[in-house]
N, CA, C and O atoms as a GROMACS GRO file, in nm:
protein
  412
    1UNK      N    1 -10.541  -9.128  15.558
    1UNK     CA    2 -10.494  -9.134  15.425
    1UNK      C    3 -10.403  -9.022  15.385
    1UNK      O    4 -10.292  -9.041  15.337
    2UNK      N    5 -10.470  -8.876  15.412
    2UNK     CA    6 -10.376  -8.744  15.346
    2UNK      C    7 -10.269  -8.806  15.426
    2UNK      O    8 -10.217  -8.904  15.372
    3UNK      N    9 -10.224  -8.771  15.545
    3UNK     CA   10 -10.099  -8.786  15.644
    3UNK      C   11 -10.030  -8.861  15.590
    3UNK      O   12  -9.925  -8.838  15.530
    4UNK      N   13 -10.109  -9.004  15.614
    4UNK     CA   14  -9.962  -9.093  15.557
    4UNK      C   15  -9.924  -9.077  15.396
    4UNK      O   16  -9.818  -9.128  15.360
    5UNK      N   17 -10.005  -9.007  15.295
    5UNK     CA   18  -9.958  -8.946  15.197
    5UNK      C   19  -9.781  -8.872  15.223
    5UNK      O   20  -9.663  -8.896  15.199
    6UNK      N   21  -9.869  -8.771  15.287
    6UNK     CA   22  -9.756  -8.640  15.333
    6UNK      C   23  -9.619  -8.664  15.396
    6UNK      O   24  -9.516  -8.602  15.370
    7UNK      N   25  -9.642  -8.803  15.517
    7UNK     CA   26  -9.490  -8.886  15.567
    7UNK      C   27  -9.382  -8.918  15.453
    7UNK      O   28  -9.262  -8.893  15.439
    8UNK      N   29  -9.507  -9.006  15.356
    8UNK     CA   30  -9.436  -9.076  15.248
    8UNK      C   31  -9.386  -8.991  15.189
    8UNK      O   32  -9.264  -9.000  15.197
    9UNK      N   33  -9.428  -8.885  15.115
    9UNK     CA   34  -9.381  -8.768  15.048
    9UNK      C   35  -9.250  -8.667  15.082
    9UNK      O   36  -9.160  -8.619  15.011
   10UNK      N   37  -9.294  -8.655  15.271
   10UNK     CA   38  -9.166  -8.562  15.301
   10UNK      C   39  -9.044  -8.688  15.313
   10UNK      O   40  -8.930  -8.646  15.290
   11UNK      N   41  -9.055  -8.858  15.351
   11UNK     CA   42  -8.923  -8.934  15.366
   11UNK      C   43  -8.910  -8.898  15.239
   11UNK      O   44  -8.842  -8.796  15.224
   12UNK      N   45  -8.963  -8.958  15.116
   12UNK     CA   46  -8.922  -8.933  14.990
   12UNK      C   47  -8.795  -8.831  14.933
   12UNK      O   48  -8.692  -8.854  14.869
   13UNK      N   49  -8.866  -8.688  15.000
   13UNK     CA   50  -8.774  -8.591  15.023
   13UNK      C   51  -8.660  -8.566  15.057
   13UNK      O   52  -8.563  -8.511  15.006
   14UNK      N   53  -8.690  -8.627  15.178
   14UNK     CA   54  -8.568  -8.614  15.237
   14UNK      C   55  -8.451  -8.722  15.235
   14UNK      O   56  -8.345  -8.703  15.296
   15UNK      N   57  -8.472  -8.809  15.178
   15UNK     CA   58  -8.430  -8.933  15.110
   15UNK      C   59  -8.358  -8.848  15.009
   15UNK      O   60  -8.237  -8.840  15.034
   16UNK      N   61  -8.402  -8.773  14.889
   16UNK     CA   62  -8.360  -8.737  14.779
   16UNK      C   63  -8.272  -8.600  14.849
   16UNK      O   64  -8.159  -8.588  14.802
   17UNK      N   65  -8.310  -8.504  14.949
   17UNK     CA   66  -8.206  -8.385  14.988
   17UNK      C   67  -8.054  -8.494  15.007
   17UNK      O   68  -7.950  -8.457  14.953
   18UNK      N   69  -8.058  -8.592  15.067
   18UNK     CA   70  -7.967  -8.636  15.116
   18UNK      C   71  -7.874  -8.673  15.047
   18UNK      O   72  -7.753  -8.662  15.067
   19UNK      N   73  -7.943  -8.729  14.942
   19UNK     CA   74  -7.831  -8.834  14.801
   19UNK      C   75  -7.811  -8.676  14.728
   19UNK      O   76  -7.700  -8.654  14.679
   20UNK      N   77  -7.907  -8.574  14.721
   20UNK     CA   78  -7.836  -8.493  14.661
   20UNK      C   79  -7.699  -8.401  14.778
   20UNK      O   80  -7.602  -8.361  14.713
   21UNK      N   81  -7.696  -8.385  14.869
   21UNK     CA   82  -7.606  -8.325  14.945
   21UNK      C   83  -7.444  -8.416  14.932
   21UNK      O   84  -7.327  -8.379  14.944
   22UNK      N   85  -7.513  -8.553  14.901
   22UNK     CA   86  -7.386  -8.661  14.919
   22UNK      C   87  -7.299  -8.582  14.715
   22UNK      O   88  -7.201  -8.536  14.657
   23UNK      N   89  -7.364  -8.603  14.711
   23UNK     CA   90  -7.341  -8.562  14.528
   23UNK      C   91  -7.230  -8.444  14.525
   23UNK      O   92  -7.115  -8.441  14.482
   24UNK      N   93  -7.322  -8.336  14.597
   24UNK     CA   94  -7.266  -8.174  14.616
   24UNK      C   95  -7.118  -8.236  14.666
   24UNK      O   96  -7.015  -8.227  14.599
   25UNK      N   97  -7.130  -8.309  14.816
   25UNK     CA   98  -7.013  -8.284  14.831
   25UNK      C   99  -6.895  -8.368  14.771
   25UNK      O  100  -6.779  -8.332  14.788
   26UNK      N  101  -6.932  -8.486  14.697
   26UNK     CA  102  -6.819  -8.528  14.592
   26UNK      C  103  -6.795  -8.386  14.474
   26UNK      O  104  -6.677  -8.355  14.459
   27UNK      N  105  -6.870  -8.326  14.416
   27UNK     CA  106  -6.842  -8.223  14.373
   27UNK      C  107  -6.719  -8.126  14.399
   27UNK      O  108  -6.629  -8.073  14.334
   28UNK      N  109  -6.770  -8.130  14.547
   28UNK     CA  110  -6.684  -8.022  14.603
   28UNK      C  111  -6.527  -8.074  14.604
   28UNK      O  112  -6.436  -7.999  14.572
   29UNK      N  113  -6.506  -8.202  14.642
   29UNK     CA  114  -6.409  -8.268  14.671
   29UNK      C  115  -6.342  -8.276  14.530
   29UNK      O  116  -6.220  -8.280  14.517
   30UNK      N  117  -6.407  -8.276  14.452
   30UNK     CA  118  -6.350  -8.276  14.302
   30UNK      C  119  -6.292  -8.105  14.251
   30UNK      O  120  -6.184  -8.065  14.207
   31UNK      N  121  -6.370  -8.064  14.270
   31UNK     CA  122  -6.337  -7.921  14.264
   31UNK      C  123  -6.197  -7.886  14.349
   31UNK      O  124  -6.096  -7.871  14.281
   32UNK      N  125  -6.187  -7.872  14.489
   32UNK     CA  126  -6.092  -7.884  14.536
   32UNK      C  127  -5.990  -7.921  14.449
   32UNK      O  128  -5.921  -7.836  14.392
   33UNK      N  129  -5.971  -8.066  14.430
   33UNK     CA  130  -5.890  -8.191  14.401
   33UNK      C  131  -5.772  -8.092  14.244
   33UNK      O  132  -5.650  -8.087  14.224
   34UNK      N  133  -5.896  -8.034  14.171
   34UNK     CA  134  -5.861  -7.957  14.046
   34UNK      C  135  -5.784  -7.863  14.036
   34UNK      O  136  -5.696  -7.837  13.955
   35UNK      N  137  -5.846  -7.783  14.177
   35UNK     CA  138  -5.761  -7.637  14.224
   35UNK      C  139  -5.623  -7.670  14.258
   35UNK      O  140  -5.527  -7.614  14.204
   36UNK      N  141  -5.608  -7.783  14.372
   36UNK     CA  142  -5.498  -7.815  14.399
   36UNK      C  143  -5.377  -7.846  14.272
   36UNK      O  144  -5.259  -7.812  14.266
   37UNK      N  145  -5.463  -7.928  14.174
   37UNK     CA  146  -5.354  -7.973  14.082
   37UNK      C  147  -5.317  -7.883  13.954
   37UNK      O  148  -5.238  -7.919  13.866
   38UNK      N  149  -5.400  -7.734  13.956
   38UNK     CA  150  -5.420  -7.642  13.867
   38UNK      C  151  -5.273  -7.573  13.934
   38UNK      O  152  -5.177  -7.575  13.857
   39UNK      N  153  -5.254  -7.523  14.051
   39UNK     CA  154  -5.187  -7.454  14.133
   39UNK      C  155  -5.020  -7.530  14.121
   39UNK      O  156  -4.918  -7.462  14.122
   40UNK      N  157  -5.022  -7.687  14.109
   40UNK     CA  158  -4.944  -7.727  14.128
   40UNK      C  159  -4.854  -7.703  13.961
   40UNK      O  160  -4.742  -7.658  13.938
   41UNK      N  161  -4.954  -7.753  13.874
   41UNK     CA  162  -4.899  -7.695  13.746
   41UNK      C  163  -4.857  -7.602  13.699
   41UNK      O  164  -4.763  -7.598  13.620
   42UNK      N  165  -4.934  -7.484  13.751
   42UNK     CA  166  -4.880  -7.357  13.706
   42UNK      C  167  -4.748  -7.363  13.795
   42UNK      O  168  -4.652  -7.371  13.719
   43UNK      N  169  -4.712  -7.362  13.916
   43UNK     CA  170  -4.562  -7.339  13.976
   43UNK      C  171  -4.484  -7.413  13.899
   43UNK      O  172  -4.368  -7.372  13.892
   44UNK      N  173  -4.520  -7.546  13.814
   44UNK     CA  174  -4.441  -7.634  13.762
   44UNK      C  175  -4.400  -7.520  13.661
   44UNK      O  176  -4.291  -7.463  13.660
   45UNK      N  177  -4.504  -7.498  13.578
   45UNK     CA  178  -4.483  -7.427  13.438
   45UNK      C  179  -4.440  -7.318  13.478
   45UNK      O  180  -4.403  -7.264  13.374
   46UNK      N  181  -4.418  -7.248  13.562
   46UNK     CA  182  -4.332  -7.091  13.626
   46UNK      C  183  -4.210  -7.111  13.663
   46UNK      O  184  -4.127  -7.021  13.660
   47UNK      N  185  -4.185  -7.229  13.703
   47UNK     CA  186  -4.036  -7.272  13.721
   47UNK      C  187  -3.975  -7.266  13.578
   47UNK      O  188  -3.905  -7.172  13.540
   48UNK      N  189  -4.011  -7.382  13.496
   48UNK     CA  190  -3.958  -7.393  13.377
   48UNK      C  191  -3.982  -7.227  13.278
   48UNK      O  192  -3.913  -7.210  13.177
   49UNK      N  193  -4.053  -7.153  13.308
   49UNK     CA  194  -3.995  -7.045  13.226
   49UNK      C  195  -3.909  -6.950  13.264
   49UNK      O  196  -3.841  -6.871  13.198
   50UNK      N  197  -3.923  -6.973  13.406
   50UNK     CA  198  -3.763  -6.881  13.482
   50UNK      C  199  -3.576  -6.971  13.405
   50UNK      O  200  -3.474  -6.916  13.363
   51UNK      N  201  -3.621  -7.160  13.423
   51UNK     CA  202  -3.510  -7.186  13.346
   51UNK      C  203  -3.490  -7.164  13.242
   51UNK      O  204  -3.376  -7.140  13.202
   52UNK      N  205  -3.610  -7.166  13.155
   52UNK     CA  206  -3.576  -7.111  12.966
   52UNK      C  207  -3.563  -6.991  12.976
   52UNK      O  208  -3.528  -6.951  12.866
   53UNK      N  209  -3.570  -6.918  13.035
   53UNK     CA  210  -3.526  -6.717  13.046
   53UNK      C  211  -3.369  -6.718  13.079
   53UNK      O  212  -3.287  -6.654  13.014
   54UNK      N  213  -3.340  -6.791  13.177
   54UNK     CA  214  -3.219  -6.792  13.243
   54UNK      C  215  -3.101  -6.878  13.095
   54UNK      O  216  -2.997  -6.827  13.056
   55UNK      N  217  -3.150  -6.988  13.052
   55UNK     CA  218  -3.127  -7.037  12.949
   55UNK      C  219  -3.085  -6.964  12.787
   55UNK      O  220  -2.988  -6.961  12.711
   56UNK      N  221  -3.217  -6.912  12.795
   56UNK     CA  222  -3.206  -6.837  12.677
   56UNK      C  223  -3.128  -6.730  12.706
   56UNK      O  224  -3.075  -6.686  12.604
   57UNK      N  225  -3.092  -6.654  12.831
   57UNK     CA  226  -2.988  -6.544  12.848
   57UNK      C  227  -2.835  -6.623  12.797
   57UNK      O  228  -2.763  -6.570  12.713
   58UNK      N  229  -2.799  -6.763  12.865
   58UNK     CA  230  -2.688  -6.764  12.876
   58UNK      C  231  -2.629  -6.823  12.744
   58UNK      O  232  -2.507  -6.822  12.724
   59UNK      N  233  -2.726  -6.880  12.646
   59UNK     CA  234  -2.689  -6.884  12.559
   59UNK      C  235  -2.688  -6.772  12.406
   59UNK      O  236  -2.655  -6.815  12.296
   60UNK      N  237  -2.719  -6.665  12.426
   60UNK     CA  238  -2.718  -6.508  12.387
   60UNK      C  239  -2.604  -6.479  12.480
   60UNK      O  240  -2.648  -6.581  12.532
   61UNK      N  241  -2.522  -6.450  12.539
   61UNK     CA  242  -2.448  -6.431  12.592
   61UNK      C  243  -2.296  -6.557  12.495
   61UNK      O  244  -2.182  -6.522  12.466
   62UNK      N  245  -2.349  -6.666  12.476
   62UNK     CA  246  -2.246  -6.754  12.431
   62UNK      C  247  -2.249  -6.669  12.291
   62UNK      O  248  -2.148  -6.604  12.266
   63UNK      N  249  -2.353  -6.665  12.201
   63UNK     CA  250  -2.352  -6.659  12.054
   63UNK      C  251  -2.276  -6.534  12.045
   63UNK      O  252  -2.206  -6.514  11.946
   64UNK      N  253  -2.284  -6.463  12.124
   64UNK     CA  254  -2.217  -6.297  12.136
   64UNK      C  255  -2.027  -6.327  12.173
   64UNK      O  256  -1.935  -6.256  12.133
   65UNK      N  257  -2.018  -6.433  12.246
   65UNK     CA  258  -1.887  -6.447  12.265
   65UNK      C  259  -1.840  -6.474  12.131
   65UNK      O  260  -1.759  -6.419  12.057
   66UNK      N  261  -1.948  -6.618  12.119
   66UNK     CA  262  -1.864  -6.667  11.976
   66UNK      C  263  -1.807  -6.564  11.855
   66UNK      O  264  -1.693  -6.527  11.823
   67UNK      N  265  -1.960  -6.533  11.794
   67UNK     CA  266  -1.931  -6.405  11.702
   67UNK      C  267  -1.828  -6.302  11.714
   67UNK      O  268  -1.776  -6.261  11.610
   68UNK      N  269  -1.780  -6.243  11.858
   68UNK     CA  270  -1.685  -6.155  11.881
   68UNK      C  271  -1.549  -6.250  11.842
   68UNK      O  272  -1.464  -6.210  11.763
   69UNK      N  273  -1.541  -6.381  11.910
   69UNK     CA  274  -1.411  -6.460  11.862
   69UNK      C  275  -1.412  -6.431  11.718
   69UNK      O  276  -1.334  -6.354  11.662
   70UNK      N  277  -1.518  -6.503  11.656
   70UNK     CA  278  -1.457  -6.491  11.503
   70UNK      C  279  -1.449  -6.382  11.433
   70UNK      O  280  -1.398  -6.394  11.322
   71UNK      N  281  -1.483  -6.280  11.468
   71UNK     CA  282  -1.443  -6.167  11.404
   71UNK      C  283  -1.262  -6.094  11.450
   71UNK      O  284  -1.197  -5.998  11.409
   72UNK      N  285  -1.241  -6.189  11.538
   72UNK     CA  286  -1.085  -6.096  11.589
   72UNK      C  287  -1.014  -6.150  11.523
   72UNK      O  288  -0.920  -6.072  11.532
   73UNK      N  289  -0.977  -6.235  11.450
   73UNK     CA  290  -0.871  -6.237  11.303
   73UNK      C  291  -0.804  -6.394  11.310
   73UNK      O  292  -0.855  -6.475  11.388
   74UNK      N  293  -0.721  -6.423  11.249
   74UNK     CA  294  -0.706  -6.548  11.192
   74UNK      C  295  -0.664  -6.637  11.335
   74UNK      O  296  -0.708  -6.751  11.349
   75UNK      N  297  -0.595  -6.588  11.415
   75UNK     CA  298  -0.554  -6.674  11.527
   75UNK      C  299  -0.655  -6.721  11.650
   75UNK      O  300  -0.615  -6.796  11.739
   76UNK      N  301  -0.764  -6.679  11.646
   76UNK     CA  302  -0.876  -6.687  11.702
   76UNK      C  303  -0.951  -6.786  11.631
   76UNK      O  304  -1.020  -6.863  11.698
   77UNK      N  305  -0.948  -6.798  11.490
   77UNK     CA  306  -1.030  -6.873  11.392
   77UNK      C  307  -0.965  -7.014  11.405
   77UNK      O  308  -1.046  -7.106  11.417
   78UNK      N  309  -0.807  -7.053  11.406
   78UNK     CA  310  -0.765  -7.132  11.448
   78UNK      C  311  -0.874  -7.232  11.635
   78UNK      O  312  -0.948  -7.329  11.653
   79UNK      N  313  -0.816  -7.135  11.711
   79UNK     CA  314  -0.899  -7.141  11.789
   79UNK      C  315  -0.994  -7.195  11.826
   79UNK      O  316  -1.009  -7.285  11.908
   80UNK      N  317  -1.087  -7.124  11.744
   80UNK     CA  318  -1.236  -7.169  11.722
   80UNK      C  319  -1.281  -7.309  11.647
   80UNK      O  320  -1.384  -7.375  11.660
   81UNK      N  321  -1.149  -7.332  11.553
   81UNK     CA  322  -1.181  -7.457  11.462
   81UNK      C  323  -1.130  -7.561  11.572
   81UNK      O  324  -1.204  -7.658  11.589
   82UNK      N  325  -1.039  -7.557  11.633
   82UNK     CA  326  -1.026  -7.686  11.809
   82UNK      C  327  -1.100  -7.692  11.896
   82UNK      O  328  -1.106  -7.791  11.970
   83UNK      N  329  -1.190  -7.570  11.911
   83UNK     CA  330  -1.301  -7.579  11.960
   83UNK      C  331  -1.450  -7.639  11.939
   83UNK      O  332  -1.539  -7.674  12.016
   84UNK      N  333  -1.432  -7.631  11.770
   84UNK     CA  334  -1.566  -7.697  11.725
   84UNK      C  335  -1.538  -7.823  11.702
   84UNK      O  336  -1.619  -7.915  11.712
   85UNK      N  337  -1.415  -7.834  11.669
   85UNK     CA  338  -1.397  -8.002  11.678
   85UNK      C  339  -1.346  -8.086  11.815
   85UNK      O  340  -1.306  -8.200  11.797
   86UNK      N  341  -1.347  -8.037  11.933
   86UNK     CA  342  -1.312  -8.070  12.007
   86UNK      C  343  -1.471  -8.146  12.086
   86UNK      O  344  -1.509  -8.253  12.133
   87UNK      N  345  -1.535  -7.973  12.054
   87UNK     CA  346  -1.728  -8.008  12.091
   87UNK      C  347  -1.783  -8.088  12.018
   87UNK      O  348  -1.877  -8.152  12.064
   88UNK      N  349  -1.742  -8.106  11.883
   88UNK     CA  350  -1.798  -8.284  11.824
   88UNK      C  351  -1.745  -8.371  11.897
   88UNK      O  352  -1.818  -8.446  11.963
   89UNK      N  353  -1.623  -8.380  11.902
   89UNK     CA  354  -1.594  -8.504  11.940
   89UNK      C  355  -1.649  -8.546  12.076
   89UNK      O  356  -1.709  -8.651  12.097
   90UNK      N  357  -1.633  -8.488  12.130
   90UNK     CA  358  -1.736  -8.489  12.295
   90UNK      C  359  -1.891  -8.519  12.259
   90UNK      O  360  -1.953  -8.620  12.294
   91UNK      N  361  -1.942  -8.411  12.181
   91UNK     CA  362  -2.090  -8.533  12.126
   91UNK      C  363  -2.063  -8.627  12.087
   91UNK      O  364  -2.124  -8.726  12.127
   92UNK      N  365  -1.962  -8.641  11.991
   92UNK     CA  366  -1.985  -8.816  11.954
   92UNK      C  367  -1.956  -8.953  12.031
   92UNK      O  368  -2.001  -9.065  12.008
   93UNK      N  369  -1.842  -8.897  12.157
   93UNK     CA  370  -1.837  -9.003  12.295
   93UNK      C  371  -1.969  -9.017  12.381
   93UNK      O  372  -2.016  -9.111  12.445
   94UNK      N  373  -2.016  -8.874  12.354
   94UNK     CA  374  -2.146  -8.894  12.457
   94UNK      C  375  -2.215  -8.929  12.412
   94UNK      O  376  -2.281  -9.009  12.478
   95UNK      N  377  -2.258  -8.906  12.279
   95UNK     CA  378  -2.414  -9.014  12.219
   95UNK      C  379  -2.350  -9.153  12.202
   95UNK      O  380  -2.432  -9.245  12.212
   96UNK      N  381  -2.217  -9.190  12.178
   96UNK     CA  382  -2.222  -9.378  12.156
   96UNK      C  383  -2.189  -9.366  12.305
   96UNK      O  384  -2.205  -9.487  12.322
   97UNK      N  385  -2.163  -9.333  12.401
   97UNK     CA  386  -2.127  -9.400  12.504
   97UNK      C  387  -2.264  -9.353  12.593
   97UNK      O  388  -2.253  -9.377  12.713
   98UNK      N  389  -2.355  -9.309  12.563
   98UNK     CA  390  -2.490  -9.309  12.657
   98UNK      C  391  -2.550  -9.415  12.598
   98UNK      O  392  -2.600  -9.502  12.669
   99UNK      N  393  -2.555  -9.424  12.443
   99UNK     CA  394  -2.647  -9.489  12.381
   99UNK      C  395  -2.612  -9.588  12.422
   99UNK      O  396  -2.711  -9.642  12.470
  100UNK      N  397  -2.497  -9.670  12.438
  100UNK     CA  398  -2.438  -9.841  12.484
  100UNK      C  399  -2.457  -9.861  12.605
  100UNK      O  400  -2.429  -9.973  12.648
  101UNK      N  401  -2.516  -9.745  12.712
  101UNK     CA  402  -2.555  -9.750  12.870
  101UNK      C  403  -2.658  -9.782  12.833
  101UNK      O  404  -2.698  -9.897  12.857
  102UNK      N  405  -2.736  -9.691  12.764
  102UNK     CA  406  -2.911  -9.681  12.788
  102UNK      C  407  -2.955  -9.822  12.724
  102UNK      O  408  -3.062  -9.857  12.772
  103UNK      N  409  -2.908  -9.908  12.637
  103UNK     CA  410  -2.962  -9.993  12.599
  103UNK      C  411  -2.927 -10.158  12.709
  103UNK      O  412  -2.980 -10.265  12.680
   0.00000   0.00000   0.00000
């Protein structure tokens, strides 16, 4: 009687170590799975703040041109006014003529 108690008891056991080891290692595999895609994000997100640094330099660098143009006197201001209307008009080909692609 005790014995075959004690069989039943340790399969029991070891029945349950097993489903728990199977568990652990989906765990683990998940864990992994996280690290990998934690690692992958951050390089994503480290890229993109090297381009918005690089970005944000070159356009501080533009606003500094600009400002120096318009302060050098009326023939520059000329200038600058063919320039700003030259850069509309180029947005306004490029938004109706993307917008009539994209649709």
């Amino acid at each position: 009687g005790s014995g075959k108690m004690e069989n039943i008891m340790e399969s029991e056991n070891n029945r349950m170590v097993d489903n728990l080891a199977s568990k652990v290692s989906r765990l683990k595999g998940i864990a992994i799975d996280i690290e990998r895609e934690s690692k992958q994000q951050n390089d994503y997100l480290g890229g993109m703040g090297d381009d918005f640094g690089s970005a944000s330099g070159l356009l501080g660098g533009s606003v500094q041109r600009l400002s120096n143009m318009m302060g050098a006197g009326k023939s520059n201001r000329r200038l600058m006014c063919y320039l700003i209307t030259g850069l509309v008009f180029i947005f306004f080909v490029l938004y109706y003529g993307l917008g009539k692609i994209v649709r």
